[in-house]
PDB file of N, CA, C and O in Angstrom, chain B, residues numbered from 101:
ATOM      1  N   UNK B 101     -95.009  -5.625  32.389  1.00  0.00           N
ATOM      2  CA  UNK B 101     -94.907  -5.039  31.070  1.00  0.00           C
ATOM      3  C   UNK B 101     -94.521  -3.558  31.142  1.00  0.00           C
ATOM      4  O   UNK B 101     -93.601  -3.194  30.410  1.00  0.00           O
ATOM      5  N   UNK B 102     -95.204  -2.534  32.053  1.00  0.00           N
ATOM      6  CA  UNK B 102     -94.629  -1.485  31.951  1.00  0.00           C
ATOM      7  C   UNK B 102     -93.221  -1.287  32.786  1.00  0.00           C
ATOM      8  O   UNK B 102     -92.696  -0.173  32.806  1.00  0.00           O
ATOM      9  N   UNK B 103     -92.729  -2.218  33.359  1.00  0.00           N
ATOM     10  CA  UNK B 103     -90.994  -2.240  33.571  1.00  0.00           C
ATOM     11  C   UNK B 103     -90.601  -2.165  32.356  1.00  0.00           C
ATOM     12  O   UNK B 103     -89.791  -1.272  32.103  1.00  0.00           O
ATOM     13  N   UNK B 104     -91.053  -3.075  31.244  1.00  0.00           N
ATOM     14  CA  UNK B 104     -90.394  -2.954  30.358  1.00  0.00           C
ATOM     15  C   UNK B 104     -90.493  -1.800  29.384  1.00  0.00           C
ATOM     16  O   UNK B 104     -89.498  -1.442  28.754  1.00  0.00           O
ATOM     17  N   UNK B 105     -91.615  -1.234  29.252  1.00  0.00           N
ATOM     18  CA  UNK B 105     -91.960  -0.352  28.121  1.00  0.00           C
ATOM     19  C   UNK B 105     -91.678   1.424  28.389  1.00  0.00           C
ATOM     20  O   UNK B 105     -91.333   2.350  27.654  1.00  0.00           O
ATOM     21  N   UNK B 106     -92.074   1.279  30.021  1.00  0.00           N
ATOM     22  CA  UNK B 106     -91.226   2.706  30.301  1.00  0.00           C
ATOM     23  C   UNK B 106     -90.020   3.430  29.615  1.00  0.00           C
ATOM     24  O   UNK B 106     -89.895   4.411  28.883  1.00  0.00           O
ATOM     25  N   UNK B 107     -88.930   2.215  30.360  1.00  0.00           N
ATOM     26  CA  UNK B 107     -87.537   3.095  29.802  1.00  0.00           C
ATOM     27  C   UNK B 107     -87.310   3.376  28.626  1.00  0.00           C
ATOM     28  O   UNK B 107     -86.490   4.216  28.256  1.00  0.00           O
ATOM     29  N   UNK B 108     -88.422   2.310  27.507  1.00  0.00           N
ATOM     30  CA  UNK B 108     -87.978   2.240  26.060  1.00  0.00           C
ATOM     31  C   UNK B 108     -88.648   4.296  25.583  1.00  0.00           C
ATOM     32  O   UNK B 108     -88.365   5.174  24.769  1.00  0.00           O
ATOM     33  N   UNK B 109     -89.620   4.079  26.752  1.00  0.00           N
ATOM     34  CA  UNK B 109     -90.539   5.188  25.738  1.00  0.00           C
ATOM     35  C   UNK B 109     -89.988   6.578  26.372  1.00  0.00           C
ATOM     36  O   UNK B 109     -90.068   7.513  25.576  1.00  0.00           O
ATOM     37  N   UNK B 110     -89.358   6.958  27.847  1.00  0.00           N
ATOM     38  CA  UNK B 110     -88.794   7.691  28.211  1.00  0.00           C
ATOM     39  C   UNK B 110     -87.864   7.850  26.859  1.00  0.00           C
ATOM     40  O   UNK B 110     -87.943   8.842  26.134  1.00  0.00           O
ATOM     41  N   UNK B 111     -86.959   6.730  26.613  1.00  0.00           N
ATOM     42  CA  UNK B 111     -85.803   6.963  25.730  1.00  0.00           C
ATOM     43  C   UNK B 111     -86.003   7.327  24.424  1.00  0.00           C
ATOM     44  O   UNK B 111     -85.013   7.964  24.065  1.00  0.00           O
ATOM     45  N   UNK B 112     -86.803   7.231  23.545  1.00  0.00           N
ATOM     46  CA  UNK B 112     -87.612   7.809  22.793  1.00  0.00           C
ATOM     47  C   UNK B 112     -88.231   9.449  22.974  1.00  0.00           C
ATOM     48  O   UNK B 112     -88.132  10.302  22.092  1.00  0.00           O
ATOM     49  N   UNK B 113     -88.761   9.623  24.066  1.00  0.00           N
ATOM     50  CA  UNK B 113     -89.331  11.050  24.089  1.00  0.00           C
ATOM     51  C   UNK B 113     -87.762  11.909  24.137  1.00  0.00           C
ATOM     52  O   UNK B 113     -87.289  12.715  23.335  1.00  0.00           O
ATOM     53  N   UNK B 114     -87.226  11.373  25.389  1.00  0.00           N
ATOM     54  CA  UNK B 114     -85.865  12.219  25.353  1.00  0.00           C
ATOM     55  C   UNK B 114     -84.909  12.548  23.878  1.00  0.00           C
ATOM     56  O   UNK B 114     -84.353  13.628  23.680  1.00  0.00           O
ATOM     57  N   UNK B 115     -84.876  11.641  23.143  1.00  0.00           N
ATOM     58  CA  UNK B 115     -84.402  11.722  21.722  1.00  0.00           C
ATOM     59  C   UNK B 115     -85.571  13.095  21.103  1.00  0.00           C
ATOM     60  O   UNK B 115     -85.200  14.260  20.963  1.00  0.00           O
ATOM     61  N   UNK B 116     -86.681  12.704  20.872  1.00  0.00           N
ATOM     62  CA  UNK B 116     -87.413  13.727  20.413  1.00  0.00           C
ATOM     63  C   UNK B 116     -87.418  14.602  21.099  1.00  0.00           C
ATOM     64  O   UNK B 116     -87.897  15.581  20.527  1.00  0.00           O
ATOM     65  N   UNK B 117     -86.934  14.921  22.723  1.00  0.00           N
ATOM     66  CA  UNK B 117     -87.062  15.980  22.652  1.00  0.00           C
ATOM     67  C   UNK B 117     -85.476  17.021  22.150  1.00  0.00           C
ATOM     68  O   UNK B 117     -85.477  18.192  21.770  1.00  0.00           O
ATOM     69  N   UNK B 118     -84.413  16.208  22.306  1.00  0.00           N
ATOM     70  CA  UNK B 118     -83.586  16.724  21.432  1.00  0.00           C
ATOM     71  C   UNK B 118     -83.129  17.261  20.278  1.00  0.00           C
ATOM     72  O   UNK B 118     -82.283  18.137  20.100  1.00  0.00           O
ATOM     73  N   UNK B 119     -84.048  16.388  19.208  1.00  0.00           N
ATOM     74  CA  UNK B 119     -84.029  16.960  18.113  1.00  0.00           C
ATOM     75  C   UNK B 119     -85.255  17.928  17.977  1.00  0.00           C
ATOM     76  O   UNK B 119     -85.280  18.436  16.856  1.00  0.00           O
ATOM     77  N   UNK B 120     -86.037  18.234  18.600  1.00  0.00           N
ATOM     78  CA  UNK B 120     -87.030  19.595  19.005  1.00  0.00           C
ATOM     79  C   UNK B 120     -85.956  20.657  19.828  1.00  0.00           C
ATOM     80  O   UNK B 120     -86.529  21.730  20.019  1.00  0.00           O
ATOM     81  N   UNK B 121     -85.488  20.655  20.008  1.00  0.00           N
ATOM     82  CA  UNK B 121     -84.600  21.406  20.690  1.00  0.00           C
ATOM     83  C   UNK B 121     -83.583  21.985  19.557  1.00  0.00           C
ATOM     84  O   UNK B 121     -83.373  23.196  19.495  1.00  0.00           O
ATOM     85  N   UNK B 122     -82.779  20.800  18.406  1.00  0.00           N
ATOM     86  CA  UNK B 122     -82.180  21.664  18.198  1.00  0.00           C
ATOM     87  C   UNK B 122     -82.655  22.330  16.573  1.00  0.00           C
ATOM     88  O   UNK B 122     -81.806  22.693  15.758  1.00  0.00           O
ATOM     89  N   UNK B 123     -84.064  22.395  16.331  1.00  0.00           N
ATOM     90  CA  UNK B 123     -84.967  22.759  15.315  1.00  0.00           C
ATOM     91  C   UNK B 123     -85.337  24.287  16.143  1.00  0.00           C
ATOM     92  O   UNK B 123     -85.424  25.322  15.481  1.00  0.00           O
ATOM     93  N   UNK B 124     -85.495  24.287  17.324  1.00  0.00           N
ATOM     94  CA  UNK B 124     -85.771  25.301  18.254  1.00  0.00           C
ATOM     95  C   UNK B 124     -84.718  26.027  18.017  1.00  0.00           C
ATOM     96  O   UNK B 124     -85.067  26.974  17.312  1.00  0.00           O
ATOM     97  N   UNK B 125     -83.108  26.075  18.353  1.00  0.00           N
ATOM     98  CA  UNK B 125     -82.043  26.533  18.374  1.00  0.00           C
ATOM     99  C   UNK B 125     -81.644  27.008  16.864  1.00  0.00           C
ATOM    100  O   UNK B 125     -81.139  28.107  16.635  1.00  0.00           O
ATOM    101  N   UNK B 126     -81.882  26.218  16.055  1.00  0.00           N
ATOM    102  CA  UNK B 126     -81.464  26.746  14.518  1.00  0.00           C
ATOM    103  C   UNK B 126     -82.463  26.912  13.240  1.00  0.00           C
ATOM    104  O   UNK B 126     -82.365  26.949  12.013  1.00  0.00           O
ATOM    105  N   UNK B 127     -83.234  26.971  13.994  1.00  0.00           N
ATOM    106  CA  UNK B 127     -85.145  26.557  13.054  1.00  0.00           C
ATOM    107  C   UNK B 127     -84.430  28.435  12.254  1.00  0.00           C
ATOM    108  O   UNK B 127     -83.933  29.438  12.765  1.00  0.00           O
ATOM    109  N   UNK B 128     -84.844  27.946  10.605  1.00  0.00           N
ATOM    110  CA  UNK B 128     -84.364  29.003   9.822  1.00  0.00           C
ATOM    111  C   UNK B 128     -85.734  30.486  10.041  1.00  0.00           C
ATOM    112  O   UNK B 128     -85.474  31.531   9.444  1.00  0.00           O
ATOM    113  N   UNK B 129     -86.640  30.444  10.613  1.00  0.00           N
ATOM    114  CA  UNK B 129     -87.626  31.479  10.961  1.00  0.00           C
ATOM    115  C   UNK B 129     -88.382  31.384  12.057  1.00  0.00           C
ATOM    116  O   UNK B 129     -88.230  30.382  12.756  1.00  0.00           O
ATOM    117  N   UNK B 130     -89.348  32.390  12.447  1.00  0.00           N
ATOM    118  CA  UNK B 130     -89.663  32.512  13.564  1.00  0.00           C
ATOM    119  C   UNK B 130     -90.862  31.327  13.760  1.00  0.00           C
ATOM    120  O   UNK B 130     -90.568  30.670  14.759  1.00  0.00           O
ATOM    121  N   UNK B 131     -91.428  31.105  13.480  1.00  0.00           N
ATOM    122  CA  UNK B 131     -92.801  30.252  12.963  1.00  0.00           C
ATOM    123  C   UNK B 131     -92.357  28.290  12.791  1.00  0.00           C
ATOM    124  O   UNK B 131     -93.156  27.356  12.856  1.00  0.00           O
ATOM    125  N   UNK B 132     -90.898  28.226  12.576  1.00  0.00           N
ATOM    126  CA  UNK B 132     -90.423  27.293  13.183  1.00  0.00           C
ATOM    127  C   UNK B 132     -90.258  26.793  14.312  1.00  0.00           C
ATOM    128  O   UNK B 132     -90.579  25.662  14.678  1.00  0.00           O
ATOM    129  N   UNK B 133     -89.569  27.916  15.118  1.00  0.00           N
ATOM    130  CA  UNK B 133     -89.015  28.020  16.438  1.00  0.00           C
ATOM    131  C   UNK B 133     -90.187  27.871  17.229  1.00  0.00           C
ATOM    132  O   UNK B 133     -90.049  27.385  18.352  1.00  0.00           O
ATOM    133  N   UNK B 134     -91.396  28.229  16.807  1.00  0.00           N
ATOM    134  CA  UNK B 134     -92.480  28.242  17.632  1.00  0.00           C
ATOM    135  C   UNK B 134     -93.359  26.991  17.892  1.00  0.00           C
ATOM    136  O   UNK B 134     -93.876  26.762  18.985  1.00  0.00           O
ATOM    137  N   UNK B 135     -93.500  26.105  16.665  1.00  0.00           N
ATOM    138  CA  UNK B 135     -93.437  24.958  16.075  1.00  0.00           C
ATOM    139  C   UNK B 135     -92.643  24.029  17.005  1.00  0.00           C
ATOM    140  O   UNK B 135     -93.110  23.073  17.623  1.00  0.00           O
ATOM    141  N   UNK B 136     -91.674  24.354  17.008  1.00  0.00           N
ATOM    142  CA  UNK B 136     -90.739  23.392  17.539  1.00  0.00           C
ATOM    143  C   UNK B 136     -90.582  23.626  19.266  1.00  0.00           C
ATOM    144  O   UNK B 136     -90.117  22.789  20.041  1.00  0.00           O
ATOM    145  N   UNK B 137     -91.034  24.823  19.587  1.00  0.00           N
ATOM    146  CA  UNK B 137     -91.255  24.791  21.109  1.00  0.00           C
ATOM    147  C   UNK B 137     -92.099  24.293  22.061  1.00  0.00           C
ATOM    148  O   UNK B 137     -92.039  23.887  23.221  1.00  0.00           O
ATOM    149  N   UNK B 138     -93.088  24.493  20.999  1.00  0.00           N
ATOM    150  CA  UNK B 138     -94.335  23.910  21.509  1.00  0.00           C
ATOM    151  C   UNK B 138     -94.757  21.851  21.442  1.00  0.00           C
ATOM    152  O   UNK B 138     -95.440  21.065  22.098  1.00  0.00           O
ATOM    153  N   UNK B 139     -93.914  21.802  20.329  1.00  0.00           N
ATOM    154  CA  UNK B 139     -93.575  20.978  20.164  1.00  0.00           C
ATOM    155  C   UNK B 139     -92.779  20.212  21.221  1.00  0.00           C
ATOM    156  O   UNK B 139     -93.338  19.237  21.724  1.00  0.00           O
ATOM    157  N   UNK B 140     -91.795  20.463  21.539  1.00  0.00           N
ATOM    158  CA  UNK B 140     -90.695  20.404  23.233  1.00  0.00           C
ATOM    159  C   UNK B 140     -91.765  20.849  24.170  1.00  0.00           C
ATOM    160  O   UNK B 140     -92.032  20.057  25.074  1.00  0.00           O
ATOM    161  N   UNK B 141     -92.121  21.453  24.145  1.00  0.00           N
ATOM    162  CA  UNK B 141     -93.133  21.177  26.039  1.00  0.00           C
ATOM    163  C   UNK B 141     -94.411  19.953  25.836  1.00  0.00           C
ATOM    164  O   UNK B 141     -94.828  19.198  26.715  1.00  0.00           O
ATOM    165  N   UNK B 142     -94.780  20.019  24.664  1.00  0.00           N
ATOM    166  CA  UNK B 142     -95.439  18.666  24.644  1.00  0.00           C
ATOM    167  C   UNK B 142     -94.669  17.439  24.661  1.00  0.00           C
ATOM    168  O   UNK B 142     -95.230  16.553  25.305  1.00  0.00           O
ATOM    169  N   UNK B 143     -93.472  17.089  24.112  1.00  0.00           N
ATOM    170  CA  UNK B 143     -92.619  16.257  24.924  1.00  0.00           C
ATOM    171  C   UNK B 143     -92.212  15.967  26.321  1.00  0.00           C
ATOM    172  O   UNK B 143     -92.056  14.883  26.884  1.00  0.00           O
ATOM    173  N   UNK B 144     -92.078  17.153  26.741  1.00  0.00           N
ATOM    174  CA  UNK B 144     -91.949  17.110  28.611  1.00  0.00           C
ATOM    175  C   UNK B 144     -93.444  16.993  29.188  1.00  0.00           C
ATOM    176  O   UNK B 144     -93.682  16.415  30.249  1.00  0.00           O
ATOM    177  N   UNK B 145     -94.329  17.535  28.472  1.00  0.00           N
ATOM    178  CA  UNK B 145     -95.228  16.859  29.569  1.00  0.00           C
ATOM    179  C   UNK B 145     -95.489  15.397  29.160  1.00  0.00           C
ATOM    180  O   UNK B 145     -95.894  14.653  30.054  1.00  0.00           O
ATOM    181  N   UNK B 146     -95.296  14.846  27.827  1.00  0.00           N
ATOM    182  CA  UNK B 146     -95.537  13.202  27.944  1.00  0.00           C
ATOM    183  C   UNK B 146     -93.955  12.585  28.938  1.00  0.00           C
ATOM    184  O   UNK B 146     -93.878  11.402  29.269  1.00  0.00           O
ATOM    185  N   UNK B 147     -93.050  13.406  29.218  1.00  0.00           N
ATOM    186  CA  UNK B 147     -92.149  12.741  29.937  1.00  0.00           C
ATOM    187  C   UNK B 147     -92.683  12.750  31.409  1.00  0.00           C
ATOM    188  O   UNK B 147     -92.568  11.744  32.109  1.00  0.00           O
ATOM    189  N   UNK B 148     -93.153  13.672  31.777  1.00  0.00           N
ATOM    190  CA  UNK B 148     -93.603  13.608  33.183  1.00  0.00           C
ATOM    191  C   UNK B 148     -94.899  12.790  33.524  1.00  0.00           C
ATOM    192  O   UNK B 148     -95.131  12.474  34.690  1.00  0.00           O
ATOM    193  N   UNK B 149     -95.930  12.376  32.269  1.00  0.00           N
ATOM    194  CA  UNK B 149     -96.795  11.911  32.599  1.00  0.00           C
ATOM    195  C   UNK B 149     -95.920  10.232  32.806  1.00  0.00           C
ATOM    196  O   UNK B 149     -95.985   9.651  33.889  1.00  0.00           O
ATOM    197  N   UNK B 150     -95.056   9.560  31.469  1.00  0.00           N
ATOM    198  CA  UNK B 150     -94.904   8.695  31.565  1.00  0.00           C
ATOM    199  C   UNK B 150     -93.798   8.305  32.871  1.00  0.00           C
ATOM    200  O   UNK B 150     -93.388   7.156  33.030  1.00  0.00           O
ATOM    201  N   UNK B 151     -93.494   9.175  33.544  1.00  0.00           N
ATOM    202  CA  UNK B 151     -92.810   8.901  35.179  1.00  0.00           C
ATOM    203  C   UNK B 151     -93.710   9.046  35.835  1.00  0.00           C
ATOM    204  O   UNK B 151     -93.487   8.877  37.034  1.00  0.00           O
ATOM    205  N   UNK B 152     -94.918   9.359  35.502  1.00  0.00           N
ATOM    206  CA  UNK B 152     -96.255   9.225  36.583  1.00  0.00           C
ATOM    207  C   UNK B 152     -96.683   7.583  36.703  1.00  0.00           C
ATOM    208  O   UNK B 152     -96.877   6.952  37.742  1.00  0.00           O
ATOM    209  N   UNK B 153     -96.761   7.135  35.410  1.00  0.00           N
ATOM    210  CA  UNK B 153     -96.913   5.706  34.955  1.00  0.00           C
ATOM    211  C   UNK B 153     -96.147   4.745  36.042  1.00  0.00           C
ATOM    212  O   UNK B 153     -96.542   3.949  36.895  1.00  0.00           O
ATOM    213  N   UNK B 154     -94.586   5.300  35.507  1.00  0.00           N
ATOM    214  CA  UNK B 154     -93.767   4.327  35.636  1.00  0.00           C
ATOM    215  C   UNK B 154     -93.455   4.381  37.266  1.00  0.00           C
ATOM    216  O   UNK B 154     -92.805   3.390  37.601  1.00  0.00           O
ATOM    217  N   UNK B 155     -93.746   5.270  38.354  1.00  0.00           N
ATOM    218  CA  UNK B 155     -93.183   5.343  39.201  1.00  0.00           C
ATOM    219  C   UNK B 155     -94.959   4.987  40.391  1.00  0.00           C
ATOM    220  O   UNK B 155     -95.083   4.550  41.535  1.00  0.00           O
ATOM    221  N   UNK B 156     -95.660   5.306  39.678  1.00  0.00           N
ATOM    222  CA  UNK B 156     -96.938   4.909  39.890  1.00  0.00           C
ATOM    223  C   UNK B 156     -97.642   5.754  40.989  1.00  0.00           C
ATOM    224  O   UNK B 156     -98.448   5.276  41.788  1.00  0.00           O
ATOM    225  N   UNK B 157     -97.256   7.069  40.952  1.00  0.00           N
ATOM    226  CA  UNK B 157     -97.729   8.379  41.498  1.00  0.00           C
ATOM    227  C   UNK B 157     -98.461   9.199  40.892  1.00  0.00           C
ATOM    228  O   UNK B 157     -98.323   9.176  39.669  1.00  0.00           O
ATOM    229  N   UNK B 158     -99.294  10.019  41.353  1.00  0.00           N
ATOM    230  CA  UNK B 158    -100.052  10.997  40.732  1.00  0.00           C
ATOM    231  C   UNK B 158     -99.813  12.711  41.014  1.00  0.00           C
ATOM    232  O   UNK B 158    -100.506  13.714  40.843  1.00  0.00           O
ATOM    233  N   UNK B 159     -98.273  12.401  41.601  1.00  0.00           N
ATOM    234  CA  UNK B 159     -97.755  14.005  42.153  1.00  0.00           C
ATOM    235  C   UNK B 159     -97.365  14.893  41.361  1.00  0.00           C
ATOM    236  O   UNK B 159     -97.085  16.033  41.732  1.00  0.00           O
ATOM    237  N   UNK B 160     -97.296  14.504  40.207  1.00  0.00           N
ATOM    238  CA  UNK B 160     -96.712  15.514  39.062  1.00  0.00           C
ATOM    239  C   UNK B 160     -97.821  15.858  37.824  1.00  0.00           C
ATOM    240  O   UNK B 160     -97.626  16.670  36.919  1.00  0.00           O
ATOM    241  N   UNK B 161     -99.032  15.030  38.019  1.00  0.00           N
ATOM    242  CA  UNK B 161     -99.854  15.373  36.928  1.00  0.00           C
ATOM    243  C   UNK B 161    -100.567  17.224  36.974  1.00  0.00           C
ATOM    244  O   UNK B 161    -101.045  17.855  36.031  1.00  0.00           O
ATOM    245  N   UNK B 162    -100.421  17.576  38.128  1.00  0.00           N
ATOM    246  CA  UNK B 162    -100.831  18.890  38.210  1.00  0.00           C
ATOM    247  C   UNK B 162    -100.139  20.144  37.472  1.00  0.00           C
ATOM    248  O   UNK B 162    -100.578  21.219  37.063  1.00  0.00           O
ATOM    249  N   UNK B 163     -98.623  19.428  37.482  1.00  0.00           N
ATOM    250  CA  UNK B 163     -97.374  19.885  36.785  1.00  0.00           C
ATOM    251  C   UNK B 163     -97.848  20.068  35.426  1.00  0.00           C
ATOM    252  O   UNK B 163     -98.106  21.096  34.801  1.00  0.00           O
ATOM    253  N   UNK B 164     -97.905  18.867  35.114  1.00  0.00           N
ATOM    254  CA  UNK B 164     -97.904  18.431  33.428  1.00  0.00           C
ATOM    255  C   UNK B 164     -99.365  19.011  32.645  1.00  0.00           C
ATOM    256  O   UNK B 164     -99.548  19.159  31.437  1.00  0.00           O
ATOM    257  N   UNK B 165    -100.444  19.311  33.938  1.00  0.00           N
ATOM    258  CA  UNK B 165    -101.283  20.286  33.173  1.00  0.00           C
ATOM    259  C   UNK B 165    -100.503  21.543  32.781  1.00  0.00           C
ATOM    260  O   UNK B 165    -100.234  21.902  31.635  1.00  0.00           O
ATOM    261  N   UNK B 166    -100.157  22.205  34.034  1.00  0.00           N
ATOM    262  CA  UNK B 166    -100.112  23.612  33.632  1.00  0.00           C
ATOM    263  C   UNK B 166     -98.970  24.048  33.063  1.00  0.00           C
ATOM    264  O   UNK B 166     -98.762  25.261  33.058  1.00  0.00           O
ATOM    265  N   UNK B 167     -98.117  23.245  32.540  1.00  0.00           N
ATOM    266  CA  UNK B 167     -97.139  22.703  31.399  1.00  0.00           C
ATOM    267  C   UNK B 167     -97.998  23.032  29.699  1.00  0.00           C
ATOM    268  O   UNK B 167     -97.874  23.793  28.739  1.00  0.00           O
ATOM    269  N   UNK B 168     -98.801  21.993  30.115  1.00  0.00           N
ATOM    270  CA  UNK B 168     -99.602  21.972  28.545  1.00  0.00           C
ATOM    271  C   UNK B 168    -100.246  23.397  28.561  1.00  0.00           C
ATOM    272  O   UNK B 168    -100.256  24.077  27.535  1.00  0.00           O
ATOM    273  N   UNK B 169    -100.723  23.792  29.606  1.00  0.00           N
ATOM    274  CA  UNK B 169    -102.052  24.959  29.407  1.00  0.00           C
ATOM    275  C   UNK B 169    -100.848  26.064  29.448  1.00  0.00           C
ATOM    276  O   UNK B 169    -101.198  26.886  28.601  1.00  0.00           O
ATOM    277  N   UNK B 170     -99.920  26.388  29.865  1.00  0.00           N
ATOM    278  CA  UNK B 170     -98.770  27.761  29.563  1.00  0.00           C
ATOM    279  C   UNK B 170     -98.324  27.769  27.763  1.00  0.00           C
ATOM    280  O   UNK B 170     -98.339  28.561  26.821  1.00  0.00           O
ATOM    281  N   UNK B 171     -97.959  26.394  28.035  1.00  0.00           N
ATOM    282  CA  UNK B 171     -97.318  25.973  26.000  1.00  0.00           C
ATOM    283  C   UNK B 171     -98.383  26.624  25.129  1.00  0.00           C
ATOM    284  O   UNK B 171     -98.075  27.435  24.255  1.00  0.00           O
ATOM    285  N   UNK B 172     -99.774  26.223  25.401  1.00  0.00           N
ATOM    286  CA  UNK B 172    -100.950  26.451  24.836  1.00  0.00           C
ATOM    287  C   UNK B 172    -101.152  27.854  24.106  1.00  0.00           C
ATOM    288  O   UNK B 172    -101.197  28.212  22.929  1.00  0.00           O
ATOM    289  N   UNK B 173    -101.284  28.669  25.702  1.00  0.00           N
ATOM    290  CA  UNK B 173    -101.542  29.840  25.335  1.00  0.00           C
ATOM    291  C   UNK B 173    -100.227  30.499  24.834  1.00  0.00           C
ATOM    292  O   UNK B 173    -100.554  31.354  24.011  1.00  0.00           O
ATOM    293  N   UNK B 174     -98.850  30.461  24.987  1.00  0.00           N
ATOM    294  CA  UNK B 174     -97.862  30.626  24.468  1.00  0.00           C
ATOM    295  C   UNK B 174     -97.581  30.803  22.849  1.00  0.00           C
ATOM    296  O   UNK B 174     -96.988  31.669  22.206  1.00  0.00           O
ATOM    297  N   UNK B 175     -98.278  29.582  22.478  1.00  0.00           N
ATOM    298  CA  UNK B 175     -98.388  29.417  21.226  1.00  0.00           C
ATOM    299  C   UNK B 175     -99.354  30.253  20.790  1.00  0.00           C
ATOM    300  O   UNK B 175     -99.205  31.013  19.833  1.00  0.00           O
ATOM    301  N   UNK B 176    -100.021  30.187  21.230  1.00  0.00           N
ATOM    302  CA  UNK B 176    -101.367  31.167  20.211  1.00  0.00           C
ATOM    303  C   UNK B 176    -101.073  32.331  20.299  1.00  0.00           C
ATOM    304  O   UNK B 176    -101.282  33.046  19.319  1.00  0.00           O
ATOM    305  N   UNK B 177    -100.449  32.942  21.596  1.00  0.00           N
ATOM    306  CA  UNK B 177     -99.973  34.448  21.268  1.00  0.00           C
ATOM    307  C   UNK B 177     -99.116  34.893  20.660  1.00  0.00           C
ATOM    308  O   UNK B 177     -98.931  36.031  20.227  1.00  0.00           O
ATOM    309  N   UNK B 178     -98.222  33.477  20.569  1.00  0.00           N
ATOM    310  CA  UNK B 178     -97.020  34.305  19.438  1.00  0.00           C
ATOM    311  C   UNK B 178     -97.535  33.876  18.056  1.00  0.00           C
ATOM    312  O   UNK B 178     -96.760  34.033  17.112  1.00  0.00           O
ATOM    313  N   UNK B 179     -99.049  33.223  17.767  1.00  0.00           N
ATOM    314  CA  UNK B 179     -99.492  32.954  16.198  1.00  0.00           C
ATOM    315  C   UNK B 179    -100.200  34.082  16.255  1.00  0.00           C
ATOM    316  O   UNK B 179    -100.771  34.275  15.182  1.00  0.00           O
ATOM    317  N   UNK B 180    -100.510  35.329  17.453  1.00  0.00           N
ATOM    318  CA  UNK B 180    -101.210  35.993  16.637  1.00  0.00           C
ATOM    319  C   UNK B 180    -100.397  37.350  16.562  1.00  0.00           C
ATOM    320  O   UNK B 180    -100.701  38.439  16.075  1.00  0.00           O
ATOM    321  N   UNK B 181     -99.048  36.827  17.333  1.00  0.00           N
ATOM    322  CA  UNK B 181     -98.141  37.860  16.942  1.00  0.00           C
ATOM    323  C   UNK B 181     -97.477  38.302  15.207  1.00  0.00           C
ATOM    324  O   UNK B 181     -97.411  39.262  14.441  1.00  0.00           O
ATOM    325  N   UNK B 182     -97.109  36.912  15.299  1.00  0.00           N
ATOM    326  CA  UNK B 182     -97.185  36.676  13.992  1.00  0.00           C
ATOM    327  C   UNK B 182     -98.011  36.887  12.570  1.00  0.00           C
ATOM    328  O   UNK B 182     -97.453  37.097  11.493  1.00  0.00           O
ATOM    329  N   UNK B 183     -99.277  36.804  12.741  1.00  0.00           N
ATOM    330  CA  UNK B 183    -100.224  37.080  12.469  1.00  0.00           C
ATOM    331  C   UNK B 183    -100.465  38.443  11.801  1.00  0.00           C
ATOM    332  O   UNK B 183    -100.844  38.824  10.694  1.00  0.00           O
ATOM    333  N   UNK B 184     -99.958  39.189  13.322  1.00  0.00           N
ATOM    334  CA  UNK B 184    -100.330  40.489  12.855  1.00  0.00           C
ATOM    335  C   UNK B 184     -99.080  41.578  12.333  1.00  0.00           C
ATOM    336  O   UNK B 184     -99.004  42.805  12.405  1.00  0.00           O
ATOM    337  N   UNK B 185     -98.104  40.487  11.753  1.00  0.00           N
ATOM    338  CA  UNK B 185     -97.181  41.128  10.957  1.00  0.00           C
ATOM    339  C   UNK B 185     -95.587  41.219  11.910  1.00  0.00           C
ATOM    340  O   UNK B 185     -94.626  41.757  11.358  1.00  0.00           O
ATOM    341  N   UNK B 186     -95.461  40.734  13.135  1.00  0.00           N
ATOM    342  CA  UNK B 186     -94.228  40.909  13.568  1.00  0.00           C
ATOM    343  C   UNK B 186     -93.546  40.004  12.849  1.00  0.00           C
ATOM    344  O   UNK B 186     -93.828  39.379  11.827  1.00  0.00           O
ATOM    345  N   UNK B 187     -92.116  40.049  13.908  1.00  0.00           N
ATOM    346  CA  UNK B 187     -90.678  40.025  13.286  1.00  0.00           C
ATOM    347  C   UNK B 187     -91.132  38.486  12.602  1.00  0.00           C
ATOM    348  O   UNK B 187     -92.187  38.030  13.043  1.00  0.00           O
ATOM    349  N   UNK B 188     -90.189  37.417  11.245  1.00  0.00           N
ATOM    350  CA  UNK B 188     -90.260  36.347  10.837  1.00  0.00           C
ATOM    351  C   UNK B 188     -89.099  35.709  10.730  1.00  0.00           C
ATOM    352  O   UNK B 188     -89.066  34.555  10.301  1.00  0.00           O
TER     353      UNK B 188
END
């Protein structure tokens, strides 16, 4: 079953992460772009987890933390950049 369900869901994330990408690239304010970035690294790390799945290794999950935990704090510093009145 996961022969089968892998490629479907790889092919799926990769689509989303495209159209996160190009919301990233033309997102009309800053608070979009941020939205939508964070948004795209949470796509890549479900892509790397689901090649963890599919390939049936555990060599990249260390990756895909500190993927999520960089996006994380990324985000919150530019919400409190934002926050505190920078550029929009």
């Amino acid at each position: 079953m996961i022969e089968f369900v892998c490629p479907i869901v790889m092919l799926m994330l990769i689509v989303a992460f495209g159209a996160s990408f190009v919301r990233v690239v033309i997102g009309p304010s800053l608070p979009d772009r941020v939205v939508a970035l964070d948004m795209a690294a949470t796509i890549v790390v479900a892509i790397i987890l689901t090649h963890c799945i599919q390939s049936g290794s555990s060599y990249y999950i260390p990756a895909a933390i500190s993927i999520a935990l960089l996006s994380f704090v990324g985000t919150v510093s530019l919400a409190l950049y934002i926050s505190k009145g920078g550029s929009s």
